[in-house]
BAKE-24443 format. One record per residue (C-alpha): residue number from 1; residue in one letter; x, y, z. Coordinates in nm, 4 decimals. Layout:
BEGIN
{guro=NUM&lomar=A&xx=X&yy=Y&zz=Z}
...
***
This chain:
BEGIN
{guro=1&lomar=X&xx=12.6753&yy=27.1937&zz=7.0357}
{guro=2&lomar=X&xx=12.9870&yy=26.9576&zz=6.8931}
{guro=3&lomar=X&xx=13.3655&yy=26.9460&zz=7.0070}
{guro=4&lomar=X&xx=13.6338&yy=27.0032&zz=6.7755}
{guro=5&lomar=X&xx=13.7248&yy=26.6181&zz=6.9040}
{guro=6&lomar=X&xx=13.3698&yy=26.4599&zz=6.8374}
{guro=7&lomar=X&xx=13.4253&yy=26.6108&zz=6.4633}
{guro=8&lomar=X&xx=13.7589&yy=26.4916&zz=6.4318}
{guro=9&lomar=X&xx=13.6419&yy=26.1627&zz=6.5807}
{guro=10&lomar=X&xx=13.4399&yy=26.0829&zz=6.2718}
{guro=11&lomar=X&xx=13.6006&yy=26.2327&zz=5.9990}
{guro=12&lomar=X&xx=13.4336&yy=26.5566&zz=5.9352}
{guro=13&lomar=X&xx=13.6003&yy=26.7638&zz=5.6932}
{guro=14&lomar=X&xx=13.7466&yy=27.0664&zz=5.8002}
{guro=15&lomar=X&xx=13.8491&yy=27.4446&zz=5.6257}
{guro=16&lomar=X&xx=14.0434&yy=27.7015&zz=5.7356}
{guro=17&lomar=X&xx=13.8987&yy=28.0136&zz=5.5185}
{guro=18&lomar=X&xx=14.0424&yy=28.3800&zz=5.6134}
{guro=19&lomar=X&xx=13.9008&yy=28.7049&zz=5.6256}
{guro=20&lomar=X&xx=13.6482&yy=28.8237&zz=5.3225}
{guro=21&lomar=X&xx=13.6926&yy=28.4792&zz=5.1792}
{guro=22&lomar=X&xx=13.3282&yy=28.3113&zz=5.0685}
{guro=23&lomar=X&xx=13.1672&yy=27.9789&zz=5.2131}
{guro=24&lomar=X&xx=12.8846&yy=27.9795&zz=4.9861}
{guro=25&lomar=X&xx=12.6607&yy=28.2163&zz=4.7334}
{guro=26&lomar=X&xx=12.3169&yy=28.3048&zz=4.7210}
{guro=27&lomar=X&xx=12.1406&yy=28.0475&zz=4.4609}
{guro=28&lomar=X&xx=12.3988&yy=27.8053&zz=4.5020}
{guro=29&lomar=X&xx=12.2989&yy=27.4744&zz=4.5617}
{guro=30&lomar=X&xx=12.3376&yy=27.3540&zz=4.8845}
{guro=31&lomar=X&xx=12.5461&yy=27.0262&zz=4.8809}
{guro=32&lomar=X&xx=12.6944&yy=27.0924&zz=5.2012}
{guro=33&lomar=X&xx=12.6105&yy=27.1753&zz=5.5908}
{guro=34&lomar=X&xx=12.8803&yy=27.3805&zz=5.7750}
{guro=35&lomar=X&xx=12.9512&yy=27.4120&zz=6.1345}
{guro=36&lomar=X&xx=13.1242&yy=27.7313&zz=6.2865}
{guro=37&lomar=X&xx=13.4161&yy=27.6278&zz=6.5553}
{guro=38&lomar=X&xx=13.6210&yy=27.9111&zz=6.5465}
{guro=39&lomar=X&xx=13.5424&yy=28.2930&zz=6.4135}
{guro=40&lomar=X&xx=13.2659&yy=28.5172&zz=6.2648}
{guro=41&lomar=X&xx=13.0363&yy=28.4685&zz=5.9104}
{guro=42&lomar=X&xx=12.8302&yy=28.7454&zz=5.7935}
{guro=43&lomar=X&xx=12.5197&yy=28.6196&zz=5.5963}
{guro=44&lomar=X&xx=12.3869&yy=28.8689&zz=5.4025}
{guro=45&lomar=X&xx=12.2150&yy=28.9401&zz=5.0571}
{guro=46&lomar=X&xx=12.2729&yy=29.1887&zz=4.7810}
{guro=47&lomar=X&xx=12.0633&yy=29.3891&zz=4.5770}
{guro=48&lomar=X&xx=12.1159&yy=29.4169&zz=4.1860}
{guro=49&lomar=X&xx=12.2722&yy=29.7587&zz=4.2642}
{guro=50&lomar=X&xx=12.5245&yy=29.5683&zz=4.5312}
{guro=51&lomar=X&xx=12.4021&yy=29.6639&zz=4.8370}
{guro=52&lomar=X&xx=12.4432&yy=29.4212&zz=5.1347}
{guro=53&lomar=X&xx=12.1742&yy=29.3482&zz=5.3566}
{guro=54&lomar=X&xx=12.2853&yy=29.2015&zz=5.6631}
{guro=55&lomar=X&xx=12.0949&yy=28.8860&zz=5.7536}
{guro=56&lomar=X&xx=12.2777&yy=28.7410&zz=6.0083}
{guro=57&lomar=X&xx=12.6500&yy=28.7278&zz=6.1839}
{guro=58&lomar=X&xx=12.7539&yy=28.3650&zz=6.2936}
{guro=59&lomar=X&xx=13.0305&yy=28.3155&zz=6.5341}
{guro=60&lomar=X&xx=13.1998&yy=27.9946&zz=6.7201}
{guro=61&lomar=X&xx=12.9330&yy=27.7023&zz=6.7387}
{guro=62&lomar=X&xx=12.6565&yy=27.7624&zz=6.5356}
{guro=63&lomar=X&xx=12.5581&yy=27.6085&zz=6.2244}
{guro=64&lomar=X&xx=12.5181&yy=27.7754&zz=5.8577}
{guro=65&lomar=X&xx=12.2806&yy=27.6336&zz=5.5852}
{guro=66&lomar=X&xx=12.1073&yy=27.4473&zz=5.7199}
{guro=67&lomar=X&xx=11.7184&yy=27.4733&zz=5.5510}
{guro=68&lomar=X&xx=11.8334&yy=27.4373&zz=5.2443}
{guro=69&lomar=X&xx=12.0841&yy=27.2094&zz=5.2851}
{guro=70&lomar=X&xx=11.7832&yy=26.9745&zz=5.4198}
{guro=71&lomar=X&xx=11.5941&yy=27.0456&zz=5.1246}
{guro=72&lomar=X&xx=11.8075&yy=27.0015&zz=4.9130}
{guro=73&lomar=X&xx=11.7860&yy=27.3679&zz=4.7799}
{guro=74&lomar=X&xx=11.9749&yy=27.6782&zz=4.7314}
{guro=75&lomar=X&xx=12.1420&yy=27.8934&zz=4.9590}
{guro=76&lomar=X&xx=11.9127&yy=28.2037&zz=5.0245}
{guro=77&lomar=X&xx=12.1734&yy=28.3983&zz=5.0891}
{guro=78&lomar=X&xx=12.5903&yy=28.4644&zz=5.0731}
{guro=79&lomar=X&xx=12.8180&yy=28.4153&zz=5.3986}
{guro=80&lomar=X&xx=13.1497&yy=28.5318&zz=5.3883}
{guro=81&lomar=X&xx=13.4309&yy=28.5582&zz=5.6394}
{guro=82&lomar=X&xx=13.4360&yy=28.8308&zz=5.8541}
{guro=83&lomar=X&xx=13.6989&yy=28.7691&zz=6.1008}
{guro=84&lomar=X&xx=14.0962&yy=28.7213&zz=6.0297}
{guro=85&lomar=X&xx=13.9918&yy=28.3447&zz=5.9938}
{guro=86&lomar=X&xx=13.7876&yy=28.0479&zz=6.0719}
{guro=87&lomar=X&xx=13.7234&yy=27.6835&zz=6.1256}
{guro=88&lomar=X&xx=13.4520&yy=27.5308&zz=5.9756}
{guro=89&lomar=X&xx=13.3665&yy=27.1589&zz=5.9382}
{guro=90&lomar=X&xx=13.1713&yy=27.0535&zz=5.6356}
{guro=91&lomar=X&xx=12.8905&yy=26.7893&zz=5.5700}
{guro=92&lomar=X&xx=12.7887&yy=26.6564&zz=5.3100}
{guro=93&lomar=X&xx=12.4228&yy=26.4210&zz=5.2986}
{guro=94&lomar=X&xx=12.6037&yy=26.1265&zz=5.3629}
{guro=95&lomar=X&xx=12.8030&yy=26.2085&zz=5.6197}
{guro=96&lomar=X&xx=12.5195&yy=26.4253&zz=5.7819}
{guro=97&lomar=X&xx=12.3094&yy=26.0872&zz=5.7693}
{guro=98&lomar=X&xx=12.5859&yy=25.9037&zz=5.9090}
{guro=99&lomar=X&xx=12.7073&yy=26.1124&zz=6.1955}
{guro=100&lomar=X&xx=12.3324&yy=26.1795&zz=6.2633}
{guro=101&lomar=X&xx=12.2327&yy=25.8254&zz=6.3572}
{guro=102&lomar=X&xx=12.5417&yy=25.7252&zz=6.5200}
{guro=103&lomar=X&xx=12.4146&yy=26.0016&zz=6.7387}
{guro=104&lomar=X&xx=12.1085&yy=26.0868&zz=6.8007}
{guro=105&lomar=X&xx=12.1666&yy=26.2855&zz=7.1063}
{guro=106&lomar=X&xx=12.3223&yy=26.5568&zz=6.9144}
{guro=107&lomar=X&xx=12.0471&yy=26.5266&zz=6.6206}
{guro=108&lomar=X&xx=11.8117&yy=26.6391&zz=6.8960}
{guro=109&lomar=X&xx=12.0034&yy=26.9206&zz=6.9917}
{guro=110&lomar=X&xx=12.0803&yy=26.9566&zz=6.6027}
{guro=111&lomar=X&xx=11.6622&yy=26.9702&zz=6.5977}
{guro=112&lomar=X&xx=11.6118&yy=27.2421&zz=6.8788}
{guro=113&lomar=X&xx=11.8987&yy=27.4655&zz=6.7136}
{guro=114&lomar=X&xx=11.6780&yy=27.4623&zz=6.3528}
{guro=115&lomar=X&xx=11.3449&yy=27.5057&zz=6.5329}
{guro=116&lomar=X&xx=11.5022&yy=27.8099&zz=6.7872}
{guro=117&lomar=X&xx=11.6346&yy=28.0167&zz=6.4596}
{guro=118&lomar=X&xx=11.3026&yy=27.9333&zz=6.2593}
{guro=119&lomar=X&xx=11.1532&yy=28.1326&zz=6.6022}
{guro=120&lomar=X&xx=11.3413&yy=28.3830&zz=6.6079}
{guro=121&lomar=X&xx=11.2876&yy=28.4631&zz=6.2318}
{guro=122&lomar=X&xx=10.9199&yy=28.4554&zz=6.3157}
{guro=123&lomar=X&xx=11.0074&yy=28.7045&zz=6.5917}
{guro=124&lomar=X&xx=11.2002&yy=28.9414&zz=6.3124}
{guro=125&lomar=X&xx=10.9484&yy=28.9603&zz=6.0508}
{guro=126&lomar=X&xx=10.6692&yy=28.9755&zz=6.2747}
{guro=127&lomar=X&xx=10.8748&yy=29.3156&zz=6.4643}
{guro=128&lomar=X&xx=10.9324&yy=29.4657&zz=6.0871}
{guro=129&lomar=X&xx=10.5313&yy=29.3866&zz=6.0117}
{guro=130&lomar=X&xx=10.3834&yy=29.4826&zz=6.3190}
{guro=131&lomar=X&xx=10.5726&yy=29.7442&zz=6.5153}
{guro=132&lomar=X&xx=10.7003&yy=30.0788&zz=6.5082}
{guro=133&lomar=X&xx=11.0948&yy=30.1654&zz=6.5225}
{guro=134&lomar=X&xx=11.1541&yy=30.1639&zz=6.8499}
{guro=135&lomar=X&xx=10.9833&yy=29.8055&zz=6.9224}
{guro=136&lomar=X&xx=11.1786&yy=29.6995&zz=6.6323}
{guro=137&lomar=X&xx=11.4954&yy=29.7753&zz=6.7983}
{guro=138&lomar=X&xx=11.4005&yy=29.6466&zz=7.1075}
{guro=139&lomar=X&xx=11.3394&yy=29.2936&zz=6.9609}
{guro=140&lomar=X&xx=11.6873&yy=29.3550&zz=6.7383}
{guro=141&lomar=X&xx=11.8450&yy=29.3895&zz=7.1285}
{guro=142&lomar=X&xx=11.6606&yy=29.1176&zz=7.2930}
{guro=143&lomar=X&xx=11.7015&yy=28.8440&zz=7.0219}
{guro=144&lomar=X&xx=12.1065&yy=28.9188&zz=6.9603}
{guro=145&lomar=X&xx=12.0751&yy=28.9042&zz=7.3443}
{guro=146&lomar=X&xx=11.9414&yy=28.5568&zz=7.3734}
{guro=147&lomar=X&xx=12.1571&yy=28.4731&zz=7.0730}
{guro=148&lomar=X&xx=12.5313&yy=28.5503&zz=7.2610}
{guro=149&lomar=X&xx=12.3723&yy=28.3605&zz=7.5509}
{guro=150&lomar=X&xx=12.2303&yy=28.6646&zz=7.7585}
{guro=151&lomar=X&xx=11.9729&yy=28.6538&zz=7.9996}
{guro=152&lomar=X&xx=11.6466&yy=28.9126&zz=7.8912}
{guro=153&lomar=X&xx=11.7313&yy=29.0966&zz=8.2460}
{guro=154&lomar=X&xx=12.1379&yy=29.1323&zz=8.2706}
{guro=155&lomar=X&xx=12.2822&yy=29.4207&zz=8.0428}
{guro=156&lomar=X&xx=12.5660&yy=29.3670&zz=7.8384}
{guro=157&lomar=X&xx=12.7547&yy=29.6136&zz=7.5554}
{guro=158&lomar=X&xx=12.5607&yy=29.5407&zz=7.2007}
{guro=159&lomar=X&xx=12.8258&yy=29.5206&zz=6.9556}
{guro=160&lomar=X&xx=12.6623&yy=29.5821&zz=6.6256}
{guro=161&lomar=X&xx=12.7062&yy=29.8931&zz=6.4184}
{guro=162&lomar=X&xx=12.3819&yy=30.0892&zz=6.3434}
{guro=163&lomar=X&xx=12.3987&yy=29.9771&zz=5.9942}
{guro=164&lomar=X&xx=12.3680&yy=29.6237&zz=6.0911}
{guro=165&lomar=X&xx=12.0821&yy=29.6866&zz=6.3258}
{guro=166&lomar=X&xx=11.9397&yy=29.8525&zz=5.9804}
{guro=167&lomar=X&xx=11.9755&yy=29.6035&zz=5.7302}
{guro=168&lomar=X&xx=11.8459&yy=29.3639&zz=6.0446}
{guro=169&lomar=X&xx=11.5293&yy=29.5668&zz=6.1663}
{guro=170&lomar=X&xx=11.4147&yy=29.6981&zz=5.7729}
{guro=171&lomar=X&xx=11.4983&yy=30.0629&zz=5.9120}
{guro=172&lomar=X&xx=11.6884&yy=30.3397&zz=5.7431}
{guro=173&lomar=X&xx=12.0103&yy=30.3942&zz=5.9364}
{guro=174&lomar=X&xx=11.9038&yy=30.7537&zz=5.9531}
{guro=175&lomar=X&xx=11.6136&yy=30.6083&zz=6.1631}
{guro=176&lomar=X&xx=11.8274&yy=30.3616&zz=6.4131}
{guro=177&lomar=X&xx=12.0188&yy=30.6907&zz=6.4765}
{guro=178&lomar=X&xx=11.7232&yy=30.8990&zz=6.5442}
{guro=179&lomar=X&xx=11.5222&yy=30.6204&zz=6.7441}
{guro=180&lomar=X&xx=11.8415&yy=30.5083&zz=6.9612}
{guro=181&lomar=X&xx=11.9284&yy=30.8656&zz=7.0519}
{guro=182&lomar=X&xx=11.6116&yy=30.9008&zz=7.1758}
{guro=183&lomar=X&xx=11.5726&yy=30.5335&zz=7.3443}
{guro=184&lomar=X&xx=11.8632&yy=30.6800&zz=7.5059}
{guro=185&lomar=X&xx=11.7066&yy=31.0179&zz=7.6000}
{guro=186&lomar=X&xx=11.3850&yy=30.8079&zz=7.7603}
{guro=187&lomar=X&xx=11.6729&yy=30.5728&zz=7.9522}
{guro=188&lomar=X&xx=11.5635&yy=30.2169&zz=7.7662}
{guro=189&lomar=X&xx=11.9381&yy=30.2038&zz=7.6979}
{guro=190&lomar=X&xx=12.2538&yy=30.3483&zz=7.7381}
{guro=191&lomar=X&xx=12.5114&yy=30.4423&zz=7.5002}
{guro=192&lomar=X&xx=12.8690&yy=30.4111&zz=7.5677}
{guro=193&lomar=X&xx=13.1448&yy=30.4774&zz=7.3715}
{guro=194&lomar=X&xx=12.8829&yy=30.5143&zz=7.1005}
{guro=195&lomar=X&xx=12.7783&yy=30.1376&zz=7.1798}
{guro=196&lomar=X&xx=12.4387&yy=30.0625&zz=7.2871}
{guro=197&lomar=X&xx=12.4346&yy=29.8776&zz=7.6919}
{guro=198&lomar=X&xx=12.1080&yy=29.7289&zz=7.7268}
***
C-alpha cells in the first residue's frame, strides 16, 4: 500500500527490531499504528499456562494494530518478530491524522485493507462455528491464499506448519494431521516435502 519513500517523505518514524524482539503486548494500550515494510510478525495470544495461539503472521506491507489503535484501545493480542529483522514505520494519532488527510487516496486504500481483514475474520470464526475439519482447513488454505496474493484457482506451496494451521482453524494438531493426510488421500491437496500444494 505505501513506499518506503512516501513514508520517508513525511516523516514517519521508523524501527529496525530483530528476530523474537516485541512490537507490542496484549492489553497494552494502543498509542501507535505500525506498518510492515520489510520481514515477518507473528500475532498471537497466550494462555495463563503460556501457550501461544497463533492469530496471525504479517509480512512486507501490511499493517498491525490497527482496531484498536482507532479506538483508542488495547492491543488484543502480542506480535513479535519472527524473521532475522524488520522495518516498521510507526504512527502515532497525530501523525495518522496528518498523513491521512494530506492523502486521502491512500486513506481509502487504508479503508479497504481494515474492512478486507474484518472479512476475513468473519470468514474464520464462521469456518470454526459452522464446519467440520476438513472445511476448516480448506478456508485456512483459501484465505492465506488470497492473503499472499493468490488467485482461488492457481496452486502454490502453503508454507505454514500444522501447528499454525491449528492454533488458526481451533483444531488439535493431532486433527490437521489426520484430516490433511486424508485431504491428501481424496486428492484436495498435495503434500510435498511434507508441505501442503493446493
Amino acid at each position: 500500500m505505501f513506499t518506503r519513500e512516501i513514508l520517508l517523505k513525511n516523516r514517519v518514524p521508523v524501527l529496525y527490531l530483530k528476530k523474537k524482539d516485541t512490537l507490542f503486548r496484549e492489553d497494552q494500550i494502543a498509542l501507535n499504528l505500525y506498518y510492515l515494510t520489510e520481514g515477518e510478525i507473528r500475532i498471537f495470544n497466550s494462555d495463563s499456562d503460556g501457550k501461544e495461539f497463533l492469530i496471525n503472521k504479517v509480512n512486507g506491507h501490511q499493517f498491525l494494530g490497527e482496531p484498536p489503535f482507532l479506538l483508542s484501545e488495547r492491543y488484543p493480542a502480542n506480535a513479535v518478530i519472527a524473521s532475522e529483522s524488520a522495518e516498521i514505520f510507526s504512527f502515532s494519532q497525530s501523525l495518522y491524522k496528518k498523513f491521512m488527510l494530506e492523502n486521502p487516496e491512500i486513506l481509502f486504500e487504508f479503508t479497504k485493507e481494515v474492512a478486507k481483514k474484518a472479512y476475513d475474520k468473519t470468514l474464520r470464526l464462521k469456518s470454526i462455528v459452522h464446519q467440520c475439519p476438513h472445511e476448516r482447513i480448506l478456508n485456512f488454505l483459501n484465505i492465506h491464499k488470497r492473503n499472499i496474493g493468490i488467485e482461488p484457482d492457481e496452486k502454490t506451496i502453503i508454507d505454514v506448519t500444522r501447528k499454525e494451521m491449528a492454533n488458526s482453524t481451533g483444531l488439535a494438531i493431532e486433527t490437521v494431521i489426520r484430516t490433511v493426510k486424508k485431504m491428501e488421500r481424496e486428492q484436495k491437496i498435495q503434500l510435498i516435502n511434507h508441505k501442503i500444494y493446493y
